[in-house]
DOMI-933164 format. One line per field, with one value per residue: residue number from 0; x, y, z of N, C-alpha, C in turn. Coordinates in nm, 2 decimals. Layout:
<atoms>
kese (NUM,...)
nx (X,...)
ny (Y,...)
nz (Z,...)
cax (X,...)
cay (Y,...)
caz (Z,...)
cx (X,...)
cy (Y,...)
cz (Z,...)
</atoms>
This chain:
<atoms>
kese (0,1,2,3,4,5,6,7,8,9,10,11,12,13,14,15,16,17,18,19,20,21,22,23,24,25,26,27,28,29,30,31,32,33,34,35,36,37,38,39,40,41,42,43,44,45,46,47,48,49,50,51,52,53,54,55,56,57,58,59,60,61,62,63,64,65,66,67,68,69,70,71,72,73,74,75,76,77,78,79,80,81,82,83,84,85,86,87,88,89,90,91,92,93,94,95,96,97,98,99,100,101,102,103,104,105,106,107,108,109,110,111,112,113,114,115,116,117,118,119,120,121,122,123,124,125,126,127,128,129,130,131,132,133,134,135,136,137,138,139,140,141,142,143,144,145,146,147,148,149,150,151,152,153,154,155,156,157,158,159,160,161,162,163,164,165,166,167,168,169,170,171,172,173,174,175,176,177,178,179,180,181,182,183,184,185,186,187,188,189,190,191,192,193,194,195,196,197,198,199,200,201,202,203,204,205,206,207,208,209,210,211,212,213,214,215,216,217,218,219,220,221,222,223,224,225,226,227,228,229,230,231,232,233,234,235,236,237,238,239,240,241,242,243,244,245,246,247,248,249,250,251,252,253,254,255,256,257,258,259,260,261,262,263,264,265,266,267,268)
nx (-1.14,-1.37,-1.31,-1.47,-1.73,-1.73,-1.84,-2.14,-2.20,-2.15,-2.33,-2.53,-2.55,-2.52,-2.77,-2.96,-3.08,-3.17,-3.30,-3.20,-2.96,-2.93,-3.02,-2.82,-2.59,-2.68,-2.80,-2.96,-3.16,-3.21,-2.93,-2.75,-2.82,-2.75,-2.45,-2.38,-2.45,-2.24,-2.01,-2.02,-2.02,-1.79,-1.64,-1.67,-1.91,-2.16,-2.32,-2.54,-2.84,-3.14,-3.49,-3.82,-3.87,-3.65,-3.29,-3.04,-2.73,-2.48,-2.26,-2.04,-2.07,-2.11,-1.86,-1.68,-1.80,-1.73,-1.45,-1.42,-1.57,-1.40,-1.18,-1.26,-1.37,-1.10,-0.99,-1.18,-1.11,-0.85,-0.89,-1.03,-0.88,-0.70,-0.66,-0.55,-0.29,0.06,0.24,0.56,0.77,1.08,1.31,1.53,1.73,1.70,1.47,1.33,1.31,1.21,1.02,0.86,0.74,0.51,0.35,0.27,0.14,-0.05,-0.19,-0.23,-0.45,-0.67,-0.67,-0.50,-0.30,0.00,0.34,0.66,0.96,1.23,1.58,1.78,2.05,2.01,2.03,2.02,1.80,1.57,1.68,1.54,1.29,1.20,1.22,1.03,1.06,1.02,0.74,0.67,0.89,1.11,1.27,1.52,1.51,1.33,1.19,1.07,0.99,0.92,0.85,0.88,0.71,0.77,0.67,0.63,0.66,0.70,0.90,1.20,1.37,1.73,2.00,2.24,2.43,2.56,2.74,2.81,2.80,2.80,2.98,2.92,3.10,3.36,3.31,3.50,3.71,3.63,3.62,3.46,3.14,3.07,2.86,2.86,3.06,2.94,2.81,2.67,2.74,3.03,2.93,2.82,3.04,3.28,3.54,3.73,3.70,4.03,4.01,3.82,3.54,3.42,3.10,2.86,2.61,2.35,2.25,2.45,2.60,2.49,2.50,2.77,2.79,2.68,2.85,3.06,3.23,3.24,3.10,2.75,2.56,2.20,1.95,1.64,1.40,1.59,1.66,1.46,1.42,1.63,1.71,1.92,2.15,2.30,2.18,2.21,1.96,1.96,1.82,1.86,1.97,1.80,1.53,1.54,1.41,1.22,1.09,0.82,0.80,0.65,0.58,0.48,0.20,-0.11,-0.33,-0.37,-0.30,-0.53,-0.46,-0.19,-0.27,-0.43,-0.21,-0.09,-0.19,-0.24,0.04,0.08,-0.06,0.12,0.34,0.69,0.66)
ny (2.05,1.85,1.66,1.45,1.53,1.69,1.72,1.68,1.93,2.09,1.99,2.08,2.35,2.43,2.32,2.44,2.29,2.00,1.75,1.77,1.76,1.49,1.36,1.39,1.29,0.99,0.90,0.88,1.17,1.23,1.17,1.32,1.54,1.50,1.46,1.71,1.87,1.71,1.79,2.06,2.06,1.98,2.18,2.38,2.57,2.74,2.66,2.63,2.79,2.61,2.59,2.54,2.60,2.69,2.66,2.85,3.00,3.04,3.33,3.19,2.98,3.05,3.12,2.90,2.75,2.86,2.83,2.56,2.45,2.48,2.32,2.05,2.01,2.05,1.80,1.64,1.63,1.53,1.29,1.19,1.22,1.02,0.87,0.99,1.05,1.05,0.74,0.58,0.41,0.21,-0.03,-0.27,-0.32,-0.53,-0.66,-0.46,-0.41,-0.64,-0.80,-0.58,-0.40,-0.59,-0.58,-0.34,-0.31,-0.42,-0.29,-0.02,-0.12,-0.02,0.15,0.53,0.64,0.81,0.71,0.73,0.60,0.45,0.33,0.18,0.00,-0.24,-0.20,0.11,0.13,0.01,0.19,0.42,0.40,0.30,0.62,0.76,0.78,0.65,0.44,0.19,-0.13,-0.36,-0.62,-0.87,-0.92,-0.99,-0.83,-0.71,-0.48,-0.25,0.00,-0.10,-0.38,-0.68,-0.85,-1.19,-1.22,-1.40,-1.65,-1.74,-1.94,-2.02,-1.99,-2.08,-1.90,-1.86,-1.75,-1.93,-2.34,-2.45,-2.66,-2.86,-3.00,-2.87,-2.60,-2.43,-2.37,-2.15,-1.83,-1.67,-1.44,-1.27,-1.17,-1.08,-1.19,-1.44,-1.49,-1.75,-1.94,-1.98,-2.16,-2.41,-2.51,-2.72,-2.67,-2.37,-2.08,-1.92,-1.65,-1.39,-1.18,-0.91,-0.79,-0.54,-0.56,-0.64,-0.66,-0.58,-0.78,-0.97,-0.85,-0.85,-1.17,-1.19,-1.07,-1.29,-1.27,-1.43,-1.65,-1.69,-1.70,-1.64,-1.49,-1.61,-1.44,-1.23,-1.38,-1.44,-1.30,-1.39,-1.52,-1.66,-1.74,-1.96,-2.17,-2.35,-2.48,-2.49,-2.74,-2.84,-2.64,-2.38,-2.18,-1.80,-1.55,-1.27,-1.02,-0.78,-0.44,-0.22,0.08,0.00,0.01,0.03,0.05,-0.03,0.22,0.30,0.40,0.23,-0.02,-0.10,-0.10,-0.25,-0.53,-0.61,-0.63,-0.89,-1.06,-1.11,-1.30,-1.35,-1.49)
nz (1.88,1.75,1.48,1.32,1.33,1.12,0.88,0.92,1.03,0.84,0.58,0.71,0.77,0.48,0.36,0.50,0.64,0.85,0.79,0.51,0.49,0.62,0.43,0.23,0.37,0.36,0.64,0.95,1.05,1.30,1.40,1.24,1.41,1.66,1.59,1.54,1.81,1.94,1.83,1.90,2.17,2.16,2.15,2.33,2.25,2.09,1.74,1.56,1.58,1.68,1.58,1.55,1.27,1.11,1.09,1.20,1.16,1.40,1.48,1.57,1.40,1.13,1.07,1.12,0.96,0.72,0.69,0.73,0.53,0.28,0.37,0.36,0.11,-0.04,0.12,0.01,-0.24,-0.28,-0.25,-0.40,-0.65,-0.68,-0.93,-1.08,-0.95,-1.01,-1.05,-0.90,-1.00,-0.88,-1.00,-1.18,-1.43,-1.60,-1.54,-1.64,-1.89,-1.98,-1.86,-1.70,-1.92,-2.03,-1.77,-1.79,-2.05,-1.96,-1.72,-1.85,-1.98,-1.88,-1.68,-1.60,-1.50,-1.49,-1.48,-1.35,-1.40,-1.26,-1.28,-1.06,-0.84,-0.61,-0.33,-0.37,-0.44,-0.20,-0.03,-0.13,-0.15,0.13,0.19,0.09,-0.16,-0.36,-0.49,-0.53,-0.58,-0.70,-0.66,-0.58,-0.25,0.01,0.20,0.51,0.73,0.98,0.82,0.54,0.32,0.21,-0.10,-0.28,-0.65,-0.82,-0.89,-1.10,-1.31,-1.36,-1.59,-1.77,-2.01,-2.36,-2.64,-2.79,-2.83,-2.55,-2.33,-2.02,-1.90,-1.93,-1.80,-1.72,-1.84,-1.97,-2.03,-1.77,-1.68,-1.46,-1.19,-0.95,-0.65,-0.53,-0.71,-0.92,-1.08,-0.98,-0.78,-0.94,-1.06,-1.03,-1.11,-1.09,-1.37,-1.48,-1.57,-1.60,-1.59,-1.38,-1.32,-1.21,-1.34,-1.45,-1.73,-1.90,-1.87,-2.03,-2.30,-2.29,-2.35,-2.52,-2.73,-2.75,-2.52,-2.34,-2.10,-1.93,-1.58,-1.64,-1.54,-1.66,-1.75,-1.86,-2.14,-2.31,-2.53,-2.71,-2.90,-3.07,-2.86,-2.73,-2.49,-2.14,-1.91,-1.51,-1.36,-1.09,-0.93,-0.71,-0.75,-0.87,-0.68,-0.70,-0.57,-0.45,-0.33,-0.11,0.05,0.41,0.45,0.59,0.51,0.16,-0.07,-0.29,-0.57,-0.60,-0.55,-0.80,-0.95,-0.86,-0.87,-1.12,-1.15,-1.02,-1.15,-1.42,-1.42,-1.51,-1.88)
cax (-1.26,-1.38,-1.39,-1.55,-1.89,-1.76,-1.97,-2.28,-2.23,-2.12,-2.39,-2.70,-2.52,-2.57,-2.89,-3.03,-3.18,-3.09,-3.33,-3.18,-2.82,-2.93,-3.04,-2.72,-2.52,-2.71,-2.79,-3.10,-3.19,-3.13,-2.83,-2.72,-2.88,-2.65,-2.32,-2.33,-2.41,-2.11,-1.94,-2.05,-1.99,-1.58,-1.55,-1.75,-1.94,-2.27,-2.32,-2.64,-2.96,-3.20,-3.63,-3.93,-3.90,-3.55,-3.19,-2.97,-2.59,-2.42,-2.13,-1.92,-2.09,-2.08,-1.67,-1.60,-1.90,-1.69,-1.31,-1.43,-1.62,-1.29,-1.13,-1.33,-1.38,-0.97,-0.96,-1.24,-1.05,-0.73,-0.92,-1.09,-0.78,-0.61,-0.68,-0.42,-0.13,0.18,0.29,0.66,0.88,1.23,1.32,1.61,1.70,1.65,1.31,1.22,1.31,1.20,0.88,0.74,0.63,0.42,0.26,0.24,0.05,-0.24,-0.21,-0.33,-0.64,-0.82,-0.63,-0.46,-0.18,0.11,0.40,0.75,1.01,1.39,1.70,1.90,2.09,1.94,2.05,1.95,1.62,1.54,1.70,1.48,1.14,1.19,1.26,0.94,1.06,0.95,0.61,0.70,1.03,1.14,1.43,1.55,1.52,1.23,1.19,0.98,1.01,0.79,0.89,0.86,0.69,0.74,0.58,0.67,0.59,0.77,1.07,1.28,1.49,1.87,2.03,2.39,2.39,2.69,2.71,2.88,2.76,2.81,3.05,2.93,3.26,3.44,3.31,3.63,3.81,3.59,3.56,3.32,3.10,2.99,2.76,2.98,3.13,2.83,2.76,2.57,2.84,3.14,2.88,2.77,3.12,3.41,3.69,3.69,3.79,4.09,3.97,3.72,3.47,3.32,3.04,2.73,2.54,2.29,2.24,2.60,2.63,2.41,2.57,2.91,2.78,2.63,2.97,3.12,3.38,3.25,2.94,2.75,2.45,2.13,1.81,1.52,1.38,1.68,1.67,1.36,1.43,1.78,1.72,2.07,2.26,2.35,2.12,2.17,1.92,2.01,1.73,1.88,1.94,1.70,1.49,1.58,1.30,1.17,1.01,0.75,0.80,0.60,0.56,0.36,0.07,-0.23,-0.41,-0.28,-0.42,-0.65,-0.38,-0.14,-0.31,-0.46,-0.10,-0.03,-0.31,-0.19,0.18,0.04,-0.13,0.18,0.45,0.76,0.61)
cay (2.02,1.71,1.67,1.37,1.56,1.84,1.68,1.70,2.08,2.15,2.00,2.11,2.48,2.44,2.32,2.50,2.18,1.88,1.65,1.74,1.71,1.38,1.30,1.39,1.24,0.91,0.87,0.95,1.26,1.19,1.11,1.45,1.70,1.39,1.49,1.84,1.89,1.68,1.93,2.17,2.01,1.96,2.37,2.47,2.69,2.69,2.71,2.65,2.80,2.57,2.61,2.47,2.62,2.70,2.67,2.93,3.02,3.18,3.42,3.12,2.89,3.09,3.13,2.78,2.65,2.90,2.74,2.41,2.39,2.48,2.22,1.92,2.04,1.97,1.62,1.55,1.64,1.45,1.15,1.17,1.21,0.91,0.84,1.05,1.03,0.94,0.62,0.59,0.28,0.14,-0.14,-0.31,-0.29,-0.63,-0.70,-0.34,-0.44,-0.82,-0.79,-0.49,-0.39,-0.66,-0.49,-0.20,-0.31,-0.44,-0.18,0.04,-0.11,-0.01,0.29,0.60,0.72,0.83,0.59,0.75,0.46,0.47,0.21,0.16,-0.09,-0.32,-0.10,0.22,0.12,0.02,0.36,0.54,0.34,0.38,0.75,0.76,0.83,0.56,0.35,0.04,-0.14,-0.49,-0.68,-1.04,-0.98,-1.03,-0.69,-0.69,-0.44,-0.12,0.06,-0.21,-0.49,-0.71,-0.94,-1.29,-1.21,-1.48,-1.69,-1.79,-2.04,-1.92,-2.07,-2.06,-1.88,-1.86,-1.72,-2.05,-2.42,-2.53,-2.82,-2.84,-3.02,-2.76,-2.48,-2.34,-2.36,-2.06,-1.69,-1.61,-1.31,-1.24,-1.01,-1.06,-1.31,-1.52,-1.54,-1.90,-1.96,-2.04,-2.26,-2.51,-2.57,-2.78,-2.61,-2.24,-2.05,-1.84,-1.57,-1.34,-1.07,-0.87,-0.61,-0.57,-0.46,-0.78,-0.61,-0.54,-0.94,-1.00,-0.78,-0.95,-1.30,-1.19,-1.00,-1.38,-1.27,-1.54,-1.72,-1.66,-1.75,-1.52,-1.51,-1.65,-1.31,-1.17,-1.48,-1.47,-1.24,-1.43,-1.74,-1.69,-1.80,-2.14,-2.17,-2.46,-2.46,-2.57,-2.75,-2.87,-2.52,-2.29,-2.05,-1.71,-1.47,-1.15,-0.94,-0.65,-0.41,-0.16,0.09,-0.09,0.07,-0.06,-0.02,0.02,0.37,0.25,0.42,0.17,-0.11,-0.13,-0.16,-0.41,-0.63,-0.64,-0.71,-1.02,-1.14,-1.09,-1.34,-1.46,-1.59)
caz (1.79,1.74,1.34,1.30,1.28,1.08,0.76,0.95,1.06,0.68,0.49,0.76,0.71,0.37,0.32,0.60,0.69,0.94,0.70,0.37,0.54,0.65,0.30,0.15,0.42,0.40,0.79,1.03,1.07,1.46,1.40,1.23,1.51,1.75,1.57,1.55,1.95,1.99,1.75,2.00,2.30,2.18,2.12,2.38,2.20,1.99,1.60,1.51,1.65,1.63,1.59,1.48,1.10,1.05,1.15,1.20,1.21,1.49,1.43,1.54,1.32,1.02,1.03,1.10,0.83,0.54,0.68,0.71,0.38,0.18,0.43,0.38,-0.02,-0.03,0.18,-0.10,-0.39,-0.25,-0.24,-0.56,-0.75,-0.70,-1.04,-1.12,-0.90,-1.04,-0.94,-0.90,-1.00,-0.93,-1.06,-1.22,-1.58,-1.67,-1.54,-1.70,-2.02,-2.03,-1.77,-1.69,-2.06,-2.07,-1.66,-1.84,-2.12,-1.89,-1.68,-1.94,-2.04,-1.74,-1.57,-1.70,-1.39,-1.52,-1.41,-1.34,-1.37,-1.23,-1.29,-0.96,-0.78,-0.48,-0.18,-0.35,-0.47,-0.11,0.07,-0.18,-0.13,0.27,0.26,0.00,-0.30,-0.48,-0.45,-0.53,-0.60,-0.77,-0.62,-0.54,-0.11,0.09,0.36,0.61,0.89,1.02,0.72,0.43,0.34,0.04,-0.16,-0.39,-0.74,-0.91,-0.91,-1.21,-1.30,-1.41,-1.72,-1.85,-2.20,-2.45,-2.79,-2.89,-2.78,-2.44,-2.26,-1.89,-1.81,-1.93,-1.80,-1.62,-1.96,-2.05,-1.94,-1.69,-1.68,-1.29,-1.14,-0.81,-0.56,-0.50,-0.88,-0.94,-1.15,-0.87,-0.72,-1.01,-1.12,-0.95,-1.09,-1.12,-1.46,-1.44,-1.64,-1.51,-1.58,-1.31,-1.41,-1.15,-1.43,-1.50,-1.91,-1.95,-1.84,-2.10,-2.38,-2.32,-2.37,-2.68,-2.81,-2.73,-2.44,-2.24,-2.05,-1.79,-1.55,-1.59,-1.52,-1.73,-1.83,-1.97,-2.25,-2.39,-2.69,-2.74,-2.94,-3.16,-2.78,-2.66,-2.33,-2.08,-1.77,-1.43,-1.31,-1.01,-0.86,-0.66,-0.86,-0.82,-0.66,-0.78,-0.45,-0.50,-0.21,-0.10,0.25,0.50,0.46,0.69,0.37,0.02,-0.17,-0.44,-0.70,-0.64,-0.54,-0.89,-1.04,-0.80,-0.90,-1.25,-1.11,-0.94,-1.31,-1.52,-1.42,-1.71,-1.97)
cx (-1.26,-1.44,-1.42,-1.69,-1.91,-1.89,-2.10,-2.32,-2.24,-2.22,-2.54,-2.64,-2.54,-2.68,-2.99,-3.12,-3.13,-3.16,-3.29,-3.02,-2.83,-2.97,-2.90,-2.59,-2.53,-2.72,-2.87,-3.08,-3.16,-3.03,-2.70,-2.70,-2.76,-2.52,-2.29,-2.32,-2.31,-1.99,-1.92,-2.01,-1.83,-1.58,-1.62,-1.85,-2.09,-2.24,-2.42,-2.76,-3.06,-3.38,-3.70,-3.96,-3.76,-3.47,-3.13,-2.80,-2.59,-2.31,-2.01,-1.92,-2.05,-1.92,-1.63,-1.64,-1.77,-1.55,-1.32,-1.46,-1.48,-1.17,-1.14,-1.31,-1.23,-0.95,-1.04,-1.16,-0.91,-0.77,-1.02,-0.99,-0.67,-0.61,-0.55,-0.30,-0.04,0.24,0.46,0.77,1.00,1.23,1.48,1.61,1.68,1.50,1.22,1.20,1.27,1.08,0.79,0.66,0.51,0.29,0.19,0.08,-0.09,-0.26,-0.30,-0.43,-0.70,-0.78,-0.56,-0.35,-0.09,0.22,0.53,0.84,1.15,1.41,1.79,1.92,2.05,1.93,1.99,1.77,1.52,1.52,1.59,1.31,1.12,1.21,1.11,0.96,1.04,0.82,0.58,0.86,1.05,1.30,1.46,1.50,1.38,1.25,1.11,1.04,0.89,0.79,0.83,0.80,0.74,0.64,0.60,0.62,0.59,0.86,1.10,1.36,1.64,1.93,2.22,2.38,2.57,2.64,2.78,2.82,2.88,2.88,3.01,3.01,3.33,3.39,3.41,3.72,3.73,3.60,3.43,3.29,3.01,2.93,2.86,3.01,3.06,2.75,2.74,2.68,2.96,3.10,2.89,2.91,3.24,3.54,3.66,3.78,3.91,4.07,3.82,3.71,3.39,3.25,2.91,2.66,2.47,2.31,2.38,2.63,2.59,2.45,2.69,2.85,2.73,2.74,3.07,3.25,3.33,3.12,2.94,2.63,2.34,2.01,1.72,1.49,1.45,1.69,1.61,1.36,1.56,1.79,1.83,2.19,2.19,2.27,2.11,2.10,1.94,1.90,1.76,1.93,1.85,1.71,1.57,1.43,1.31,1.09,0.92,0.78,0.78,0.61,0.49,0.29,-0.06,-0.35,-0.37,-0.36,-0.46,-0.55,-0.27,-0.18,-0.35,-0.35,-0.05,-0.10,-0.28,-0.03,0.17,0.03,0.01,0.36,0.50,0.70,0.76)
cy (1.88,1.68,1.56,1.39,1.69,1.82,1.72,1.79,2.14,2.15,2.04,2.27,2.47,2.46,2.43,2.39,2.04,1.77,1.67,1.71,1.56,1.30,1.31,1.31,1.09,0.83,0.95,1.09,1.33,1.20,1.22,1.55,1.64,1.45,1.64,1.89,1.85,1.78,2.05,2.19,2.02,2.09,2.44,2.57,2.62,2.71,2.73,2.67,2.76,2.61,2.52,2.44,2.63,2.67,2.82,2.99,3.09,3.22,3.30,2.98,2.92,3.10,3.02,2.73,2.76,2.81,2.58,2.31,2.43,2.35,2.06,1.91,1.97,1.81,1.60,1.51,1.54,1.34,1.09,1.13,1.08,0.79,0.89,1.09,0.92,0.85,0.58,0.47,0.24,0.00,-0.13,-0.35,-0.38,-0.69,-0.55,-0.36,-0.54,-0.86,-0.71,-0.39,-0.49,-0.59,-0.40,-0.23,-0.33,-0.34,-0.07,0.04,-0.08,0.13,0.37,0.66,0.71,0.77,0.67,0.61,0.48,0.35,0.29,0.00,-0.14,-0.20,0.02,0.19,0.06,0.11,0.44,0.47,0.39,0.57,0.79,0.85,0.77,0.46,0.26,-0.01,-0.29,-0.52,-0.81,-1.03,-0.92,-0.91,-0.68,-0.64,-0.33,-0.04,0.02,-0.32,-0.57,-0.88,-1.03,-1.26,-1.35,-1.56,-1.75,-1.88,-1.96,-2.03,-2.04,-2.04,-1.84,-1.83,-1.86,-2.19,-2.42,-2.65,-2.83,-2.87,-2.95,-2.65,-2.37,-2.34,-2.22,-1.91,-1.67,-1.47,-1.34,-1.14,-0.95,-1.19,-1.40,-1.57,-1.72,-2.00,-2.06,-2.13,-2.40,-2.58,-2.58,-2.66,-2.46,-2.20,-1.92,-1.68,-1.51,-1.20,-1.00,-0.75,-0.62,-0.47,-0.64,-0.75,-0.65,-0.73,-0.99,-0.95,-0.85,-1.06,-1.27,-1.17,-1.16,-1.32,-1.38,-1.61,-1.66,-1.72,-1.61,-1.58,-1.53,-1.55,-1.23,-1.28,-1.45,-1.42,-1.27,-1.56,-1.76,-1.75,-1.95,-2.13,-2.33,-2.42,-2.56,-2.63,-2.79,-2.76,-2.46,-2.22,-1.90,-1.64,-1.36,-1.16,-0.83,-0.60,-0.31,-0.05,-0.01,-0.03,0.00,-0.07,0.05,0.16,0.27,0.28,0.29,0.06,-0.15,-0.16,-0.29,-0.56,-0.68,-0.69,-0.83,-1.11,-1.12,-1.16,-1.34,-1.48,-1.72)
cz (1.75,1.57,1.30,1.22,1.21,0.94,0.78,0.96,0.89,0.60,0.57,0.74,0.58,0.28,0.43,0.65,0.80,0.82,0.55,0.41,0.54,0.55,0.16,0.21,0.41,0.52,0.80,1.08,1.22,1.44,1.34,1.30,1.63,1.72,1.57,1.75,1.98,1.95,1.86,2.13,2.28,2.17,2.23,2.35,2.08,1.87,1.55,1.60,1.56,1.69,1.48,1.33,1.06,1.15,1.12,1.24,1.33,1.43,1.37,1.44,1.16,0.99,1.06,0.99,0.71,0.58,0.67,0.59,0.30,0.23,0.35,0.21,-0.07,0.05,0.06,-0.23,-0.39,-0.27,-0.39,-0.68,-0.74,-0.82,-1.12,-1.05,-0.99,-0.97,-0.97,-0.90,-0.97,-0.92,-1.12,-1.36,-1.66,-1.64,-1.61,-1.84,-2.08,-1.96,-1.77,-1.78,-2.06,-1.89,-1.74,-1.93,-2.04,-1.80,-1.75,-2.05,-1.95,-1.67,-1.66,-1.60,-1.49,-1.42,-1.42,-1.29,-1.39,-1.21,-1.19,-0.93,-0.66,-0.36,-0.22,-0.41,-0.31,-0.04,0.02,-0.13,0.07,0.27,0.15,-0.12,-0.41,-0.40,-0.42,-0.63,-0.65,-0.69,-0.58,-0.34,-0.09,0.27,0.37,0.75,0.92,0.90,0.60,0.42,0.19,0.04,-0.25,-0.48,-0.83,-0.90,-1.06,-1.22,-1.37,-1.49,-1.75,-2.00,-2.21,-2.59,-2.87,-2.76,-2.64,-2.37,-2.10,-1.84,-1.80,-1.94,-1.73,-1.73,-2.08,-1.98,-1.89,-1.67,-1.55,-1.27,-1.04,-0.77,-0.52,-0.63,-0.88,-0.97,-1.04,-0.80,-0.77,-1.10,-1.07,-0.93,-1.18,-1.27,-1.37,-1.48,-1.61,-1.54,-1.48,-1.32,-1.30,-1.22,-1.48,-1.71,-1.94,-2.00,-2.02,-2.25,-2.37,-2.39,-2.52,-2.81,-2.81,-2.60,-2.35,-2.18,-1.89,-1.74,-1.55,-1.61,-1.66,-1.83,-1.92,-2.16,-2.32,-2.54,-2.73,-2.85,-3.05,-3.00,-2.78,-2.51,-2.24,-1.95,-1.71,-1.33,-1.15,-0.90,-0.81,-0.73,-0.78,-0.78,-0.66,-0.68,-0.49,-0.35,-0.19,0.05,0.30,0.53,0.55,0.59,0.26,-0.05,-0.27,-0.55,-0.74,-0.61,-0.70,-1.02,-0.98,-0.83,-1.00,-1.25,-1.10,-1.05,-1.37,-1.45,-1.51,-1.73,-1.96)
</atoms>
């Protein structure tokens, strides 16, 4: 069966008419009586007997016209409701807490989805977005394959904060709080401290330095509600980037495209 032209069979069974079909379908009237023969032509078989004053079902028209109209009724209603699908987040706990409130808010001046929003770590907020269990996802890397695509939202600059002023000569005469082994930190300073925190928890990071155990490098966004620390930025470093990343859809659903639109508008402040 060739359902392309099941609409055409559905709404001239309905109306009992090829011209009020073709007035509900918006398309010639020709072009109606055109799709159903084809209809007819893929099943071999007739549906409608047609005459001068009326149409009329056949047997085999009337039991496809009642399965197809509860068919077609569901594809409609699927496509209607993407007003209300929940749209499913992971993200990371410092852009949820320091960014995507402010998404949020504009988000919901205009739409009403209900938003389910999970805290993982890099690798599992990827596994879960490819296996689709999340919609869209927040992360520093750039994927692109058959699977994923992502997308630049932002970059940031990364700062060194301390609950107590600052020496940049002597920053190896302090405790360091690292995410990991590639931390910014090991980079921008000659001589390493001996004393060393490692937590791959960005917050936690951020919670030490507050408690004074020691300094660290963090991103932009985590600051902004901090103005009792010591913050030096490293302008001479690469920003950091914040990816959005999505399936690879050939076209985005309308439900989440409309959160993505508002992602786009809502870099840092």
């Amino acid at each position: 069966m060739d359902f392309r032209y099941l609409k055409a069979f559905i709404a001239t069974a309905k109306h009992g008419s090829f011209s009020k079909a073709a007035e509900e379908l918006n398309i010639a009237q020709s072009a109606v009586s055109r799709q159903i023969k084809l209809l007819e032509e893929s099943i071999n078989d007739e549906l409608i007997l047609r005459s001068s004053k009326q149409i009329t079902l056949t047997p085999k028209g009337k039991e496809i016209f009642e399965i197809a109209l509860g068919f077609v009724n569901q594809i409609d209603e699927a496509l209607e409701e993407d007003h209300q699908k929940e749209i499913r987040v992971g993200i990371i706990h410092g852009l949820l807490e320091n960014w995507f409130p402010d998404v949020l808010l504009s988000y919901y001046q205009k739409f009403d989805n209900n938003v389910k929003i999970s805290i993982a770590n890099f690798q599992k907020l990827q596994d879960r977005l490819s296996q689709g269990k999340y919609d869209i996802i927040f992360t520093p890397f750039n994927v692109q394959n058959d699977i994923m695509t992502s997308r630049l939202i932002f970059e940031e600059s990364r700062k060194i904060a301390s609950a107590k002023p600052i020496d940049m000569e002597k920053l190896h005469e302090e405790r360091w709080i690292i995410y990991n082994q590639e931390d910014l930190i090991l980079k921008i300073s000659k001589k390493h401290s001996r004393r060393i925190i490692e937590v791959n928890s960005i917050t936690s990071m951020l919670r030490f330095v507050k408690e004074g155990l020691g300094i660290a490098v963090l991103p932009d966004h985590m600051l902004r509600f901090e103005p009792d620390l010591n913050v030096v930025e490293l302008p001479k470093h690469d920003k950091s980037p914040i990816y959005m990343s999505t399936l690879n859809y050939t076209v985005m659903p309308g439900y989440l495209k409309a959160l993505i639109d508002e992602i786009v508008q809502q870099p840092p402040h």
